[in-house]
LUMDO-522906 format. One record per residue (C-alpha): x, y, z. Coordinates in steps of 0.05 Angstrom, whole numbers, plus 5000, padded with zeros to 4 digits. Each point is the difference from the previous one (the first is absolute). Layout:
XYZ ...
END
This chain:
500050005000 502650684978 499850625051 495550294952 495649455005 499749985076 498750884997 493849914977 497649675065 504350515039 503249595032 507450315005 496950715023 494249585052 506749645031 504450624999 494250395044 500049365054 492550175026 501750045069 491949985030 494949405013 494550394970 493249735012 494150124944 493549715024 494150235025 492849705006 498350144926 507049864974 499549275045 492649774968 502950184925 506049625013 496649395031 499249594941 508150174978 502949775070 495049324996 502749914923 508050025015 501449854923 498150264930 502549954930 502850564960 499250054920 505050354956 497850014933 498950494940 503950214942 506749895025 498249225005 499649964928 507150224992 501649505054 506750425023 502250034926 500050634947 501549934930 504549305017 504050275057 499349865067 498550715050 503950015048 497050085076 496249435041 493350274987 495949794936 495150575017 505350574988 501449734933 496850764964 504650355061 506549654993 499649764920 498050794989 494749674960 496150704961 493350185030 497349794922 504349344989 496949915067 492650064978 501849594939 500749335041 493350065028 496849774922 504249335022 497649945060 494349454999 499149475063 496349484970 501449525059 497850595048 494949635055 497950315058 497149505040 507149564990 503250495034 496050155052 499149285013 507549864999 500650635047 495449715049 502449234984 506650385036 496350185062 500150764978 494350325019 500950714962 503250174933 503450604972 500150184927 504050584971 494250304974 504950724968 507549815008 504750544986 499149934933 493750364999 496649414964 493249865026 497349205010 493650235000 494750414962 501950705015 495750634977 506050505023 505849644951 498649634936 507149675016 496549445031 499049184987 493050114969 500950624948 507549854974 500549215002 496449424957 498349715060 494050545012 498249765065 500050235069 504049515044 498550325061 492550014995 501549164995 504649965057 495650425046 493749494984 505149455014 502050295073 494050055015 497349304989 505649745037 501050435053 506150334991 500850685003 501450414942 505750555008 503150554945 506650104998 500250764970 505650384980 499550725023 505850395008 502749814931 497849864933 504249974946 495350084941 497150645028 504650644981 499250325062 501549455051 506349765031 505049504969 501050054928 504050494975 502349674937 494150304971 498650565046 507350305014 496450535049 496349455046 501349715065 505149454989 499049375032 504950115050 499850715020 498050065067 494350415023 505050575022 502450084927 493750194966 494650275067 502650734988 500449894932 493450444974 499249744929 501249315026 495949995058 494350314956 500049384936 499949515060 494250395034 497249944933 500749214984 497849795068 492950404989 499749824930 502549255009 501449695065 495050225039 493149954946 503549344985 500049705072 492350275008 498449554936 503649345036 496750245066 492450014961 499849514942 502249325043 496549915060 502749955068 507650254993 503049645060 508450445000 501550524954 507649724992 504550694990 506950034981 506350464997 495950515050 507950305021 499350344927 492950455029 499550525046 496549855068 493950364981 499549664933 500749315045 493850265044 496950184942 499549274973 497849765058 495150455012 497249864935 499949325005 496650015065 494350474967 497949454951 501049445038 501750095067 500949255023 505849924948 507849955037 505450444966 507049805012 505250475024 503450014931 494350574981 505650445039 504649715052 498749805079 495050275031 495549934935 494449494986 497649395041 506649605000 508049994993 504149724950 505549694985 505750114945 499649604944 502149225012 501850315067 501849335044 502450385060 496450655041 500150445064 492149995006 497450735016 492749844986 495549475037 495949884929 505149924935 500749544940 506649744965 500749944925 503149444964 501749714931 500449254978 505650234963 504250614994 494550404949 492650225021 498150094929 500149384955 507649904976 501949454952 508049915025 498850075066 500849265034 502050235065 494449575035 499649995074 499249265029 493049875031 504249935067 502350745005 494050354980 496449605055 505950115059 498250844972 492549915006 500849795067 504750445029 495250594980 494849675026 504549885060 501450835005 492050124988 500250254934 496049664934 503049784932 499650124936 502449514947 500650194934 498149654931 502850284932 495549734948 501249924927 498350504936 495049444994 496650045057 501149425037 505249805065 506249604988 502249325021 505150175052 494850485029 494849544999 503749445032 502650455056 492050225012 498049245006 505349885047 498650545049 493249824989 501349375023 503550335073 494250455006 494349464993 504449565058 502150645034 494950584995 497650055072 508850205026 498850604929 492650374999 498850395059 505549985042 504150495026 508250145012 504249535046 499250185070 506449555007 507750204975 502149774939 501049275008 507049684962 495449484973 494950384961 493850375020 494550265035 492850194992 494450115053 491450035003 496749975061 502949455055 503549634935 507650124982 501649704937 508049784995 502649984927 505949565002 504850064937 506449625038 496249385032 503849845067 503849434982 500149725075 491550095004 500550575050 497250614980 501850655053 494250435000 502650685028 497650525045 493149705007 497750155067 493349625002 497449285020 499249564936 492849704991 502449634940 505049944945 499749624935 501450024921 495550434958 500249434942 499049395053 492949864982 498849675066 503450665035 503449455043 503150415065 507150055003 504449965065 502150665022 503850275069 501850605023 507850074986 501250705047 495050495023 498750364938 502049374948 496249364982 502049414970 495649644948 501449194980 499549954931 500849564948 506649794961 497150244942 496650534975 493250004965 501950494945 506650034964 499150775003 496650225072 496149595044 495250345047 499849805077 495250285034 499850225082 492750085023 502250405078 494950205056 498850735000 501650664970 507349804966 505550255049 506850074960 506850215001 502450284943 507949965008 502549534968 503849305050 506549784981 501349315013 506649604995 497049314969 498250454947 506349924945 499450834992 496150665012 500150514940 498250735017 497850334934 502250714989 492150134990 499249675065 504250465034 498950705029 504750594978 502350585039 503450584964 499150484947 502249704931 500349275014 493049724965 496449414984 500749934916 493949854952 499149335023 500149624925 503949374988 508150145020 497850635030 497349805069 506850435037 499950605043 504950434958 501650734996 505349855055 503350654998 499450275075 504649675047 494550195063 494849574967 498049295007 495049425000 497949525053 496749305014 496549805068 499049285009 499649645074 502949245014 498149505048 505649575005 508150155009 503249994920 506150174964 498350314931 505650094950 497450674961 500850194924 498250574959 497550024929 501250634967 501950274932 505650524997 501550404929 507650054980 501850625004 493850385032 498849555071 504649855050 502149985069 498849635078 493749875046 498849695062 495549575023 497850055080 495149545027 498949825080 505750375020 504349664950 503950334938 503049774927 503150344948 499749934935 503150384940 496250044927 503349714940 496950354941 499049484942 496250154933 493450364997 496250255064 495749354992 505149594989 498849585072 505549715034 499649645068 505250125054 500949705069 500950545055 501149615061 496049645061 495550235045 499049605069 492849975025 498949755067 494250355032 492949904980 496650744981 499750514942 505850354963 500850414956 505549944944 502650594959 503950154949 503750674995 505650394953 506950015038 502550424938 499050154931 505649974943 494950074942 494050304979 495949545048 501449395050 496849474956 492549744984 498049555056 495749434978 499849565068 503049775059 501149245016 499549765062 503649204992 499449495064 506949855012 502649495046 
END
């Protein structure tokens, strides 16, 4: 993925401004419209239009960037070689119903469609453009109008992705200056054009003549509109934001906007970057994004297909932090869903037919993260998602303060009970099987008397082979040092360039252990460098950085022991002893190793 590719989400400037508040956003009204969302947990998302027919390719070359969708943006594709495609643009295959029916096969119980991408080409009969599916196209038909009959028969919801803050068929939006020299480019930020009189004015003027008559059409001509889905909201003003939402709420006041109409503090929910797989939650409702494969947009070179198993162990750590997901689909110019991405759908589908009670209408982990896997809660029920089946049978439940009425396996049929004892006075142990039910995750489930009572530091135990504390895990203290975007290789605290600042882990033990600690951290040649120290229960190690390739180029390094003896809680931090380059080094974990 290029770093153009991941601006689009915001993600570099959203990371560089480390929200530092727990914000809270509900209210009585806000809580009944976001009922059916937090009972739901997981949708589909649809990326399809134009740019599927070229499939990530323009006149025989591949376009460089990740994302199919971008292929007018980054190809610099003419606004009128552009409108050309649409007169090849035919989905014979196109069926509503299969999709909705493979979306809800999945266990999804709400679906996204990009409705206006960037683009500016509508997927539905629109009055306010004529660049649309039904005027330009052979096809002639209004796809939408099918897939909102089809949620409704099946009871899924029906959500619009719309594209408001740029269009790049519309001479007066953001984004495409290939055509329109004087616009907004696509990655100007909002301080380069706000003051900008004739530029502010033509984007005044396509959001009344385009954005905003075309969301009242998708708001009026489909029914129940469940989430207006926004996107690139950094690229508005914050009045513009309210502005959208306020309008949306004036048609149909029941619908959820995200908080990509602006930025936090906007619409119903957070959320996350794109294909973000680690986050600092700041909002108790939020949704993560992800691809099957790099593109969102139908791409016919890209094979990078995620395995079944790590889309799953992603769905359920979301789940695990309280937020929903939302799994995208790329379908073909034709209209139909591929094989890979139909064979990943059945097999989740599978999981969530065995496993749906631990997914719809639970909350976050009251627990710590466990080593093992995951946790979800509703009611008096935790539900454990194991991905590393204890290989002795013994699964330590931790920081669970109540009396067990029952545990068993969500799959078991016969919900046979399984032994269970309580390990300290805050940990339980649970007797399980030698082998799992699932390749993937097997759900146990712990039925407890009460109001569940937890601890949510995390117990560090020497039978355990080792204890990883994730940089995202951590808690930083400084000025500079922050938590980066999150994506895949990028899950570091970097910015290291203030000696004073550092980041800390607080964990508690029960029993005496020697831990041999290591660091994983990538150092550039040339630009990082330099020594930290480690202090933990009165204890100190040194270490000294050896920069080595890229800034993501991990390495692992062993720093030294650390003697435990005493049961109770510490706290283990890392600091700069001195800087020789531009920063200390990006910090992706700590180890902590039984030694004997």
């Amino acid at each position: 993925m290029t770093h153009k590719d991941m601006y689009m989400d915001n993600a570099e400037a959203e990371a560089a401004e480390q929200l530092l508040t727990d914000a809270e956003y509900t209210g009585e009204v806000q809580d009944r419209r976001l009922a059916w969302w937090r009972e739901a947990r997981f949708g589909m998302f649809i990326h399809w239009g134009l740019y599927s027919l070229l499939g990530g390719m323009w006149k025989g070359k591949a376009v460089p960037g990740a994302y199919g969708e971008h292929i007018m943006l980054r190809g610099q594709i003419p606004v009128k070689e552009y409108e050309n495609l649409a007169s090849a643009f035919h989905p014979v295959h196109y069926n509503a119903e299969a999709w909705v029916q493979a979306a809800k096969a999945a266990g999804m119980k709400y679906l996204v469609i990009t409705a206006k991408h960037h683009d500016g080409f509508a997927l539905y009969d629109s009055a306010v453009s004529d660049f649309n599916i039904v005027k330009r196209t052979p096809y002639g038909k209004d796809p939408m109008k099918a897939l909102a009959a089809a949620c409704h028969k099946e009871g899924v919801k029906l959500c619009f992705y719309y594209s408001h803050a740029m269009d790049w068929h519309h001479p007066d939006s953001q984004g495409n200056t290939h055509d329109y020299p004087n616009n907004i480019g696509a990655w100007d930020p909002l301080e380069s054009w706000v003051d900008d009189e004739d530029k502010r004015t033509r984007y005044e003027r396509y959001l009344n003549e385009k954005a905003f008559p075309q969301l009242k059409e998708l708001l009026t001509q489909y029914g129940e509109v469940a989430v207006i889905w926004f996107d690139c909201g950094h690229k508005i003003t914050d009045e513009q934001g309210q502005r959208f939402v306020d309008y949306v709420r004036s048609i149909q006041p029941n619908c959820l906007v995200n908080r990509r109409v602006r930025r936090d503090g906007f619409g119903d929910y957070g959320n996350s970057g794109d294909n973000q797989l680690h986050i600092r939650i700041h909002r108790k409702d939020w949704e993560s994004i992800h691809t099957m494969n790099d593109s969102w947009g139908y791409k016919k070179n890209d094979h990078h297909w995620k395995s079944v198993k790590s889309i799953l162990h992603n769905m359920l750590d979301v789940f695990s932090l309280n937020g929903n997901y939302l799994l995208n689909v790329g379908p073909t110019p034709e209209g139909e869903f591929d094989a890979n991405s139909k064979e990943i759908l059945q097999q989740l589908g599978r999981w969530m037919a065995m496993n749906g009670e631990s997914v719809y209408g639970t909350v976050g982990s009251p627990i710590a993260k466990p080593q093992w896997g995951r946790c979800t809660v509703k009611g008096q029920k935790l539900f454990l998602h194991v991905f590393d089946w204890p290989s002795n049978g013994k699964l330590i439940v931790s920081g669970l303060r109540n009396r067990i009425d029952k545990a068993y396996l969500l799959a078991d049929p016969g919900r046979m009970a399984l032994e269970h004892r309580r390990l300290y006075k805050e940990d339980v142990e649970i007797i399980v099987p030698f082998e799992p039910l699932d390749p993937y995750a097997t759900v146990v489930v712990i039925e407890v008397e009460g109001e569940i009572d937890a601890d949510p530091i995390p117990l560090l135990y020497p039978s355990e082979g080792g204890h990883v504390l994730g940089a995202f895990d951590g808690d930083i203290e400084g000025d500079m040092l922050r938590y980066d975007t999150g994506k895949e290789g990028r899950d570091v605290v970097t910015n290291w360039v203030n000696a004073a600042d550092s980041i800390h882990w607080t964990f508690r033990t029960e029993e005496p252990g020697y831990y041999e600690v290591r660091i994983v951290y990538g150092a550039a040649e040339g630009k990082a460098g330099g020594t930290y120290r480690i202090e933990c229960g009165g204890q100190r190690l040194d270490g000294v950085v050896t920069p080595n390739g890229g800034g993501y180029d991990f390495i692992e390094a062993s720093v030294g022991n650390l003697d435990l003896r005493q049961p109770g809680t510490y706290r283990l931090t890392v600091y700069a002893a001195e800087l020789i380059g531009e920063n200390l080094m990006n910090l992706k974990e700590v180890r902590l190793l039984h030694a004997t």
